[in-house]
C-alpha positions as CSV (number, residue, x, y, z in Angstrom):
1,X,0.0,0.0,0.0
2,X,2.7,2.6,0.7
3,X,4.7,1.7,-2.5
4,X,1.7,2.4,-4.4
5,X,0.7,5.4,-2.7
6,X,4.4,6.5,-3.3
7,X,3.9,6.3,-6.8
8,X,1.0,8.1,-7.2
9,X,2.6,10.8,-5.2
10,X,5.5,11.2,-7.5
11,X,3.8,10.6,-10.7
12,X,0.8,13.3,-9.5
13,X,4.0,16.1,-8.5
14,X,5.2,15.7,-11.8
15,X,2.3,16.3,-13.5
16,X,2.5,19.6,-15.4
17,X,-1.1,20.5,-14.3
18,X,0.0,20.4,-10.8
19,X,2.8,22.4,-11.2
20,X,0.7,25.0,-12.9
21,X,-2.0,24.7,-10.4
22,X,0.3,25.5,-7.9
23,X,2.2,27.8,-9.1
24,X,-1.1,29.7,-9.8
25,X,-2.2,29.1,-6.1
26,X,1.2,30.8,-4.6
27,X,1.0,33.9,-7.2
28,X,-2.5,34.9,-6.1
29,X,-2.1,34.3,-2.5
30,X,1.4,35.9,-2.7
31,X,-0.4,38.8,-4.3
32,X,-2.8,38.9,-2.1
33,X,-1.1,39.6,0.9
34,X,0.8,42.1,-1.1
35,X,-2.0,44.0,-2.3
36,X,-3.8,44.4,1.0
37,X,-3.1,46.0,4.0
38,X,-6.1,44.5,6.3
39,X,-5.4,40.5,7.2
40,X,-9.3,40.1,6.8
41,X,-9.5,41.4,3.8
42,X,-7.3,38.9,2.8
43,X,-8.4,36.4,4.2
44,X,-11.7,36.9,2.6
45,X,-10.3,37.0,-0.7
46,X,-8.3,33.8,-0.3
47,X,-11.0,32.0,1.1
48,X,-12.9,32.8,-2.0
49,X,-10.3,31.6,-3.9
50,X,-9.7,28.5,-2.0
51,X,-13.8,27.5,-2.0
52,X,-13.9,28.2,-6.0
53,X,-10.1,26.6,-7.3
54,X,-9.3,24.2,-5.2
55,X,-12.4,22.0,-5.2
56,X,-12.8,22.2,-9.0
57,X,-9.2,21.2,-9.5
58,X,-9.5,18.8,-6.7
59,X,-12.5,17.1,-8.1
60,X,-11.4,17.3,-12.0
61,X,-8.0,16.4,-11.7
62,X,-8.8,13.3,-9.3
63,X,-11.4,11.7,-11.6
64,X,-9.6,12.3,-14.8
65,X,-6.4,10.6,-12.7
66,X,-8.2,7.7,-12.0
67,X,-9.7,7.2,-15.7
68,X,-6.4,7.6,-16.7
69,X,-4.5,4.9,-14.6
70,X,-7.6,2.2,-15.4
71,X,-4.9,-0.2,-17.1
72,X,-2.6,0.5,-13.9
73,X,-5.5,-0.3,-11.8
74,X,-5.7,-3.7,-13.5
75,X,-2.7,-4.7,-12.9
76,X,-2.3,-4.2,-9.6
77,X,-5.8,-6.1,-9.3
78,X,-4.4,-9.3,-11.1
79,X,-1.9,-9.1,-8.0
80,X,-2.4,-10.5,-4.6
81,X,-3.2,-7.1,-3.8
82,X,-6.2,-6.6,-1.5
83,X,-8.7,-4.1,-3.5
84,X,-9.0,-2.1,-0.1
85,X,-5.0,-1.7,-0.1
86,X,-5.0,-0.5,-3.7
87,X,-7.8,2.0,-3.6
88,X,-6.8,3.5,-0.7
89,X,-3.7,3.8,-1.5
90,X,-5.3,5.5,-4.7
91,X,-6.7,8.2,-2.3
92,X,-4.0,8.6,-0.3
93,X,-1.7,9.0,-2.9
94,X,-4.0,11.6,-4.9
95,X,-5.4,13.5,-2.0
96,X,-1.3,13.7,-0.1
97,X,0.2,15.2,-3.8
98,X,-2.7,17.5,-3.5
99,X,-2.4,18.7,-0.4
100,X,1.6,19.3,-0.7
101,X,0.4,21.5,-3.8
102,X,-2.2,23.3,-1.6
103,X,0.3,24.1,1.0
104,X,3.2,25.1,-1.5
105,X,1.0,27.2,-3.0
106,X,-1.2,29.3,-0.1
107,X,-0.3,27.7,3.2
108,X,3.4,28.9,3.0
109,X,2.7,32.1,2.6
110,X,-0.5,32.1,5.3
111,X,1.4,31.0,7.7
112,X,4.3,33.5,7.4
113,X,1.4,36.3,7.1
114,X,-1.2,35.0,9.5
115,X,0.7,32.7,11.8
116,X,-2.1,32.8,14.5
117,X,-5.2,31.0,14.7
118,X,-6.9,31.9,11.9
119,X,-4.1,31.4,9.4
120,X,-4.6,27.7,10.7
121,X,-8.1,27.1,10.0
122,X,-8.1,28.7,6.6
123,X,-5.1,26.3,5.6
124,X,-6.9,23.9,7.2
125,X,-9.9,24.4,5.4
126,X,-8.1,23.8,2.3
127,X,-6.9,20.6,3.1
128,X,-10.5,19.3,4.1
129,X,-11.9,20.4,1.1
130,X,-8.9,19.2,-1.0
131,X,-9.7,15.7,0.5
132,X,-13.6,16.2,0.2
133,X,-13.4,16.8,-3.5
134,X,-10.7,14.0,-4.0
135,X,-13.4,11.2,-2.0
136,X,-16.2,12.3,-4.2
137,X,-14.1,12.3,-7.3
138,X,-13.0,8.6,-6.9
139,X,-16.7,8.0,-6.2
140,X,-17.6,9.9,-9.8
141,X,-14.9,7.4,-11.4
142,X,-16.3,4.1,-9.8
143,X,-20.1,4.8,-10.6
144,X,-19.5,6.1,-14.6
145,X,-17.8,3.6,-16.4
146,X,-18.0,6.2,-19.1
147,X,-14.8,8.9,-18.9
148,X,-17.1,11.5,-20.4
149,X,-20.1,11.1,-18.0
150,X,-17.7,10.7,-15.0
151,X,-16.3,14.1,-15.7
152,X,-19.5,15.5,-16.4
153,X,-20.6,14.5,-13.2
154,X,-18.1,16.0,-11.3
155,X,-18.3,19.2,-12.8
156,X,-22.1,19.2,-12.1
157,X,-21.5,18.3,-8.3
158,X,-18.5,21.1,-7.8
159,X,-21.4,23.4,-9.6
160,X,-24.0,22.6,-7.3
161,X,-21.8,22.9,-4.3
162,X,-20.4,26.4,-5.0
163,X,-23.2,28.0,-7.0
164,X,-26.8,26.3,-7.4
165,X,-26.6,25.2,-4.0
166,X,-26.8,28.8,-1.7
167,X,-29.6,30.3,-4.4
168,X,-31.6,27.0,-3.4
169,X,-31.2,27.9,0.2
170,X,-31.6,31.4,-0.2
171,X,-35.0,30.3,-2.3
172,X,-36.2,28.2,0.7
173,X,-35.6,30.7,2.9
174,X,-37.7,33.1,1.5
175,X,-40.2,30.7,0.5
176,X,-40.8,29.8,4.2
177,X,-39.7,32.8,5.9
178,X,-43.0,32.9,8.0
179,X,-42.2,29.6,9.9
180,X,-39.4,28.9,12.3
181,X,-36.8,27.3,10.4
182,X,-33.4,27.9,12.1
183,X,-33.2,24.7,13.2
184,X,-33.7,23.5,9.5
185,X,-31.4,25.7,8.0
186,X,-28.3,24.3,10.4
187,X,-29.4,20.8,9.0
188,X,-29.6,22.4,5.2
189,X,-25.9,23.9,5.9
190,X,-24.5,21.1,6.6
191,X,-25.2,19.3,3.7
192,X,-22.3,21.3,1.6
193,X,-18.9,21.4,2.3
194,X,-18.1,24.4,0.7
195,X,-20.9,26.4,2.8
196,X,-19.1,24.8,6.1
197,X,-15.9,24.9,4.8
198,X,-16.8,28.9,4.8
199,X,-18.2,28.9,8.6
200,X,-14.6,27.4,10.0
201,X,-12.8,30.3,8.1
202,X,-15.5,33.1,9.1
203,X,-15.9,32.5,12.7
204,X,-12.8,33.0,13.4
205,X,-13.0,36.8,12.2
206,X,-15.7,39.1,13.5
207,X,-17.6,39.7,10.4
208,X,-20.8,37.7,11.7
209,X,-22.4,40.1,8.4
210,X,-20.7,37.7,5.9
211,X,-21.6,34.3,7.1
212,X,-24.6,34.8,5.4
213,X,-27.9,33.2,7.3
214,X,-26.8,29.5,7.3
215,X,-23.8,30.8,9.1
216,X,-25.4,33.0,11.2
217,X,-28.4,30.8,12.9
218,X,-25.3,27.9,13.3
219,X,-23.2,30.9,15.0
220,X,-26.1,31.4,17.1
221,X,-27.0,28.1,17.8
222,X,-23.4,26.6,18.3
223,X,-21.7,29.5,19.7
224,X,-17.5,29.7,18.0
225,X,-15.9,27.0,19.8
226,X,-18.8,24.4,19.3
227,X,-19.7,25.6,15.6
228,X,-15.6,24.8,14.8
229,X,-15.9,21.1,16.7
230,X,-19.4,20.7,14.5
231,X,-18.3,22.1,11.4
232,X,-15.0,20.0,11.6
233,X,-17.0,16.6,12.3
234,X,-19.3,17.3,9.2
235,X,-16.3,17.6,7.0
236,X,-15.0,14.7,8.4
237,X,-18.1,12.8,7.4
238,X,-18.2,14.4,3.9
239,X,-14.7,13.1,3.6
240,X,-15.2,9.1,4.6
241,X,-19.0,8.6,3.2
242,X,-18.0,9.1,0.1
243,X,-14.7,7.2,-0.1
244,X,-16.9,4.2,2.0
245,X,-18.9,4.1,-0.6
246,X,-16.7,4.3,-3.6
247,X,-14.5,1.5,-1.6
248,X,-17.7,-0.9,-1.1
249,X,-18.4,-0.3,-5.0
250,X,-14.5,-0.9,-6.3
251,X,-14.4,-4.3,-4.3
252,X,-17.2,-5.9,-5.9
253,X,-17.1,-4.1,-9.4
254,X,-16.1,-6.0,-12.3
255,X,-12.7,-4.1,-13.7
């Protein structure tokens, strides 16, 4: 299992997509921090950037990686290789190259700009959703046999999650604004991890204004400290259902 993920790592940090990808991370958040004087400012503007880029790379990148390496993922099936070992290894390899290009890219230069708390969670933040968007990818790959529909599929998902999603909720809202439905809404939050991938970052800076209402009724619910312990448990879940799933699928599918 490590020798594969090993050589997924390398291969991925080679890739000339990665290299761009990072690169293009470390010149925005480089200037970023360059171009503005407040830290919230920027961390508003790199949380934007890390909610848009790095799940659509993430997602894109992973499934097309996986269709890619099919004949490799044959071959290590014809060994005695258990199928657990090898598509976990898959992830680990995928989501760990990821995540080195991530922190190359922003985490270096958050951490030398905002080397307290918040600096943390926003790197953090990247991370989880790096690893979010990796899990559903390999589940994209798995259920489309088809290269074409598994792409489509993820671009759809990374859609609905950063666009569609919020103007349905904002919809609902005002559709039921008469009845009490804060408790509701904290459910409807956290079903997307980019909308609690947002709350980590925003509580941590006192700008209440621009967590929006799903934010704001789980800020009021949860209070900081317990909306962070929540918000980090859900994206935990959104990171394992999805790779359980794709896992149960890959040990029984016919390759």
């Amino acid at each position: 299992m490590k020798k594969i993920a090993s050589f997924v790592i390398s291969d991925i940090l080679r890739n000339k997509v990665i290299l761009v990808y990072t690169l293009v991370l470390a010149v925005f958040s480089w200037s970023i921090f360059s171009l503005e004087d407040s830290t919230s400012k920027a961390v508003l503007s790199l949380l934007n950037l890390v909610l848009l880029t790095v799940p659509l790379v993430a997602i894109i990148f992973s499934n097309i990686y996986i269709y890619n390496s099919g004949e490799f993922i044959e071959l290590l099936v014809s060994q005695p290789v258990k199928r657990a070992s090898i598509w976990t290894a898959l992830f680990a390899g995928l989501s760990s190259a990821l995540v080195v290009s991530f922190l190359v890219g922003i985490g270096i230069p958050v951490v030398i700009f905002i080397p307290g708390k918040t600096g943390l969670i926003l790197v953090a933040t990247g991370i989880m959703v790096t690893l979010v968007f990796t899990s559903l990818a390999m589940l994209c790959s798995i259920l489309m046999r088809d290269k074409a529909r598994g792409i489509g599929l993820s671009v759809i998902i990374w859609l609905f999650m950063t666009l569609i999603y919020d103007g349905l909720v904002l919809f609902l809202m005002f559709q039921f604004a008469d009845y009490p439905i804060e408790k509701p809404m904290v459910v409807v939050s956290a079903l997307n991890p980019i909308d609690l991938a947002r709350i980590l970052v925003l509580l941590q800076i006192d700008m209440t204004v621009l967590l929006g209402f799903t934010g704001a009724v789980f800020q009021k619910m949860f209070g900081t400290t317990t909306g962070l312990a929540v918000s980090a448990i859900l994206m935990m879940l959104w990171i394992l259902i999805p790779f359980y799933l794709s896992l149960k699928i890959f040990k029984r599918k016919d390759l």
